[in-house]
C-alpha positions as CSV (number, residue, x, y, z in Angstrom):
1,X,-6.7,70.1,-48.7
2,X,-8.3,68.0,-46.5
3,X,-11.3,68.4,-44.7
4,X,-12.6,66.9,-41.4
5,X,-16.3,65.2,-40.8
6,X,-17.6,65.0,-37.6
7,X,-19.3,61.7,-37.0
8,X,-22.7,61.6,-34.5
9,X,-24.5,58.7,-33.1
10,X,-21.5,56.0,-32.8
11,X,-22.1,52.7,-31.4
12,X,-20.5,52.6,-28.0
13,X,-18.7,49.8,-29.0
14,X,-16.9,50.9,-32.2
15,X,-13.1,51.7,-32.2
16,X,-11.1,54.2,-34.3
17,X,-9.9,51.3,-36.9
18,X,-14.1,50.3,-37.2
19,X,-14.8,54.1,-38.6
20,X,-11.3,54.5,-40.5
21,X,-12.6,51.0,-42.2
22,X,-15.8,51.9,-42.7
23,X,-15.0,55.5,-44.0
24,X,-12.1,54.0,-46.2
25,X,-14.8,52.9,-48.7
26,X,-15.4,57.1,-49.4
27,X,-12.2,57.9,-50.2
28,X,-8.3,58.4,-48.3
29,X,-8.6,58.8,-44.7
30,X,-5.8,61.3,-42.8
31,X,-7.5,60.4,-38.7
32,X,-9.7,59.5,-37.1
33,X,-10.5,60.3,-33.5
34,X,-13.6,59.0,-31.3
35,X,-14.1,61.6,-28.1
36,X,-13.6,59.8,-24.9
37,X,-14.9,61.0,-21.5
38,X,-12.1,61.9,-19.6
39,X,-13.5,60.5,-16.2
40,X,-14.6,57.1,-17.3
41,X,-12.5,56.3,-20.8
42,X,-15.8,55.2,-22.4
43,X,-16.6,56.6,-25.6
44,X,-19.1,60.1,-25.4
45,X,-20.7,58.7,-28.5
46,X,-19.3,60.7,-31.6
47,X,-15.9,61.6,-33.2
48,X,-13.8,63.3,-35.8
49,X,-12.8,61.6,-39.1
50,X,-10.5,63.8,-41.1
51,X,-10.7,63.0,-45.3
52,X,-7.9,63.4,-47.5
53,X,-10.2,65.8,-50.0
54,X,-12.9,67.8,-50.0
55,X,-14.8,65.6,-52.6
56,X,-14.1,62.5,-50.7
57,X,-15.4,64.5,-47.8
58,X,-18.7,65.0,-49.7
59,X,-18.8,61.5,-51.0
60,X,-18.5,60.2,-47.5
61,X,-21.1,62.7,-46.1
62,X,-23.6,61.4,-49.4
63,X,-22.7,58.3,-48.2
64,X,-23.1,57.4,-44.8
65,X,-25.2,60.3,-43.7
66,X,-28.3,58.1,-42.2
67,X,-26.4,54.7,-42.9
68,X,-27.2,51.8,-40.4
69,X,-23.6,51.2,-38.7
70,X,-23.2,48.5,-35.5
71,X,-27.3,49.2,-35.2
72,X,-27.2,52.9,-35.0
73,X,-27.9,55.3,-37.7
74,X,-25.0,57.3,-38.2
75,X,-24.8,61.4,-38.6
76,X,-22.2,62.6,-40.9
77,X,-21.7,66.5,-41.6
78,X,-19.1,68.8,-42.0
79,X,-17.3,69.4,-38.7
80,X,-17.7,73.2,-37.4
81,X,-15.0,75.1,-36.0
82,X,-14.6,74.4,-32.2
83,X,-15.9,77.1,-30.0
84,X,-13.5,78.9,-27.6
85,X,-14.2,78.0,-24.4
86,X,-15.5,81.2,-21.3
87,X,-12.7,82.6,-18.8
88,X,-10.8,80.7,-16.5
89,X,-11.3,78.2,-13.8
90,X,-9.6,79.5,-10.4
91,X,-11.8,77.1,-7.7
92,X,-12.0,79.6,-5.6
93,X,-15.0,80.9,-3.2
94,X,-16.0,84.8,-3.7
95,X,-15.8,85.5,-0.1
96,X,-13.0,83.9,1.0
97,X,-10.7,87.2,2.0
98,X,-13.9,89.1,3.8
């Protein structure tokens, strides 16, 4: 079963195939996926990197936890669940019908 890492404290500059390379040297990788902001396309600084195994998961983690990657210490843990997000947006004002 596979298990996905979530990867803090990328360098700007580093692409998808960078941290698939660099991640490749723990084990199988399935994806990997560096969060973009929407507005400017620029990456927000960490991602998602999804192992093939649970132990290559923890051998990546013992791995590169703290390892100096492009001149930035990476943070690798288990990725948590994503959060569901509060009600829904309308754009509205409160007062518009008084």
């Amino acid at each position: 079963m596979s298990q996905k890492l979530y990867v803090g404290n990328l360098p700007f500059a580093a692409s998808e195939e960078d941290l698939k390379n660099l991640f490749t040297e723990a084990g199988s990788v399935e994806s990997v996926k560096i969060v973009v902001d929407s507005y400017t396309g620029r990456s927000r600084g960490f991602g998602f990197v999804e192992m093939a195994s649970k132990a290559e998961a923890e051998k990546a983690i013992s791995m590169l936890n703290g390892k100096t990657f492009m001149e930035r210490a990476l943070v690798v843990n288990e990725a948590r669940p994503q959060k569901k997000r509060g009600g829904e947006f309308r754009g509205g004002r409160r007062d518009r019908n008084r």
